[in-house]
C-alpha positions as CSV (number, residue, x, y, z in Angstrom):
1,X,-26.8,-17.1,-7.7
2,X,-27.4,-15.2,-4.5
3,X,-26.8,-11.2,-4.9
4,X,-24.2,-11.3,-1.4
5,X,-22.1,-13.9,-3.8
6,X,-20.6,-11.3,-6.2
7,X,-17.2,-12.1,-5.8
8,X,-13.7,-11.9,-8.3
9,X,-13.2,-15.9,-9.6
10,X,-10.1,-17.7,-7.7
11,X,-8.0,-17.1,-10.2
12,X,-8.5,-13.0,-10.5
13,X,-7.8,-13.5,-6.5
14,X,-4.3,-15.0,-6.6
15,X,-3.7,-12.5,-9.7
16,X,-4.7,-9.5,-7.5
17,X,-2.4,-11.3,-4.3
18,X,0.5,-11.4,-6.2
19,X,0.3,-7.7,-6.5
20,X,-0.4,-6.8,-3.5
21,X,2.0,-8.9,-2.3
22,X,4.8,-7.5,-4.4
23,X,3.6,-3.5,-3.0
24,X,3.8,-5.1,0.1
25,X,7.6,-6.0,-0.2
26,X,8.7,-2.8,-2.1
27,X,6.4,-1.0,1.1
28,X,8.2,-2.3,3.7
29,X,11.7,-1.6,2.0
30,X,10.4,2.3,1.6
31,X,9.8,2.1,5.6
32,X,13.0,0.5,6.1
33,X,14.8,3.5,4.5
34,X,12.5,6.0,6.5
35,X,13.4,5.1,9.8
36,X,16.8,4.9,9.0
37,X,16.8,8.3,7.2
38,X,15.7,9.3,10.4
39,X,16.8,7.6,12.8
40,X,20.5,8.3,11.3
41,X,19.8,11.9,10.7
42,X,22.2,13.1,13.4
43,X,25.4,11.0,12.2
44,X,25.7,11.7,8.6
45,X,27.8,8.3,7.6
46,X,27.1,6.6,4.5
47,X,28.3,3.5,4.9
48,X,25.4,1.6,3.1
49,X,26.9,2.5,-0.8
50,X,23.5,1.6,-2.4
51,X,22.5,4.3,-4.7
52,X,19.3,4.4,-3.4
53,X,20.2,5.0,0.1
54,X,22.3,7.9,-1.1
55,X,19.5,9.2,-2.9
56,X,17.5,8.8,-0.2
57,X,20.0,10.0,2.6
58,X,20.3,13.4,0.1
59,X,16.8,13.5,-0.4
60,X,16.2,13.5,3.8
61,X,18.9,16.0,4.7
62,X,16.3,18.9,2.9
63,X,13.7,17.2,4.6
64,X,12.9,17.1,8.1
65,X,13.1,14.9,10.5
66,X,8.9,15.2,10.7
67,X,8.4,15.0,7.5
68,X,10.0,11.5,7.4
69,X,8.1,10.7,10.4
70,X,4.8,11.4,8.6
71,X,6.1,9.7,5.2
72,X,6.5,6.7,7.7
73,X,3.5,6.7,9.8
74,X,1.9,7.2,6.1
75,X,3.8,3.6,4.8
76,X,2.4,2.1,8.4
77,X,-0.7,2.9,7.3
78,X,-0.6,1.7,3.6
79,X,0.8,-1.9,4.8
80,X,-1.4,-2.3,7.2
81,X,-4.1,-1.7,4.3
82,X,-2.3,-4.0,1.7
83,X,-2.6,-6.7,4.8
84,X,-5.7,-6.5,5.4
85,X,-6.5,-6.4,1.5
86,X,-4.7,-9.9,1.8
87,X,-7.2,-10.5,4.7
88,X,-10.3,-10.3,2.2
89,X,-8.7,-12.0,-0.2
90,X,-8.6,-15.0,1.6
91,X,-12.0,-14.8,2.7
92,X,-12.9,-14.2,-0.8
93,X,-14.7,-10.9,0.2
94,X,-11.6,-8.8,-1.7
95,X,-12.6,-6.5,-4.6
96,X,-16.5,-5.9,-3.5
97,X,-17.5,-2.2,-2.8
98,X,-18.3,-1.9,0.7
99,X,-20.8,0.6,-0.2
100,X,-22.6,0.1,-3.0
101,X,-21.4,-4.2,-2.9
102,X,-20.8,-4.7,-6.6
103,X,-17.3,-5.8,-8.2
104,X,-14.9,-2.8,-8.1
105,X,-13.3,-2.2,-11.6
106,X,-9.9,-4.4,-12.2
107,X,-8.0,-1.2,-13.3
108,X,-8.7,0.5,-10.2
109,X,-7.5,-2.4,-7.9
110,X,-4.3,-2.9,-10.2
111,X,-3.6,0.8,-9.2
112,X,-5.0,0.9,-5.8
113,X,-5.2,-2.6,-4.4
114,X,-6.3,-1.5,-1.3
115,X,-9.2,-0.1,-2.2
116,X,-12.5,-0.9,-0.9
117,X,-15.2,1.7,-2.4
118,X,-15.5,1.4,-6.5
119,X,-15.1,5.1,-8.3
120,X,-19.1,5.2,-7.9
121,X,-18.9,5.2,-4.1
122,X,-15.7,7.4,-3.4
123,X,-17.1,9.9,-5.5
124,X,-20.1,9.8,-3.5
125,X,-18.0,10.9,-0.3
126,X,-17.1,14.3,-1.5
C-alpha cells in the first residue's frame, strides 16, 4: 500500500459525517439566533417564547451589538470549516494531517471535526 493512501476506512467516514453533519445543523441554528439577537437589538419584543431565545435575547442585551457580530462572523467561519471537512470526506482525503500526512487521532476529530493538523503538528506551530 502506497504511503499517500493513508486514509480513515469508509465506514469511520460516514461515522465522522454524521457528526459533522449534526455540528453543522446545531451551527447554523446558533447563527440564526445571532443575527437575530442583533439584528433585533433595537425593538426589544419577544414574541418567539422559546426558552432559548429568551436566554439568548437576555444573554445579548449585556452584550454588544459587536460582540454578537464577532460571535457570528466566528459561526461563519466554523461552518464554512465543517463544509469543507464534508468536502474531504467525500474525496476521502478527511482525517489526514496536512502537515505531517498520517491519520489524525479519532478522539481529536470527535471533538474538533474540523481539524486538519494532528496534536503533533499544531503543537509544532507555537
Amino acid at each position: 500500500m502506497e504511503a499517500n493512501k493513508i486514509r480513515y476506512s469508509d465506514k469511520d467516514l460516514e461515522e465522522f459525517k454524521q457528526i459533522i453533519l449534526k455540528k453543522l445543523e446545531s451551527a447554523k441554528t446558533d447563527l440564526a439566533l445571532l443575527k437575530s439577537a442583533y439584528m433585533n437589538n433595537s425593538n426589544n419584543g419577544t414574541d418567539d417564547t422559546s426558552p432559548t431565545f429568551k436566554a439568548f435575547e437576555e444573554g445579548s442585551e449585556t452584550m454588544s451589538k459587536e460582540a454578537n457580530v464577532q460571535l457570528a462572523i466566528r459561526q461563519e467561519k466554523f461552518i464554512r470549516d465543517l463544509n469543507n471537512a464534508l468536502l474531504r470526506i467525500e474525496n476521502k482525503t478527511y482525517g489526514v494531517c496536512r502537515v505531517m500526512g498520517k491519520l489524525i487521532n479519532k478522539e481529536r476529530l470527535k471533538l474538533v471535526p474540523h481539524a486538519t493538523l494532528s496534536i503533533e503538528a499544531k503543537n509544532r506551530q507555537h
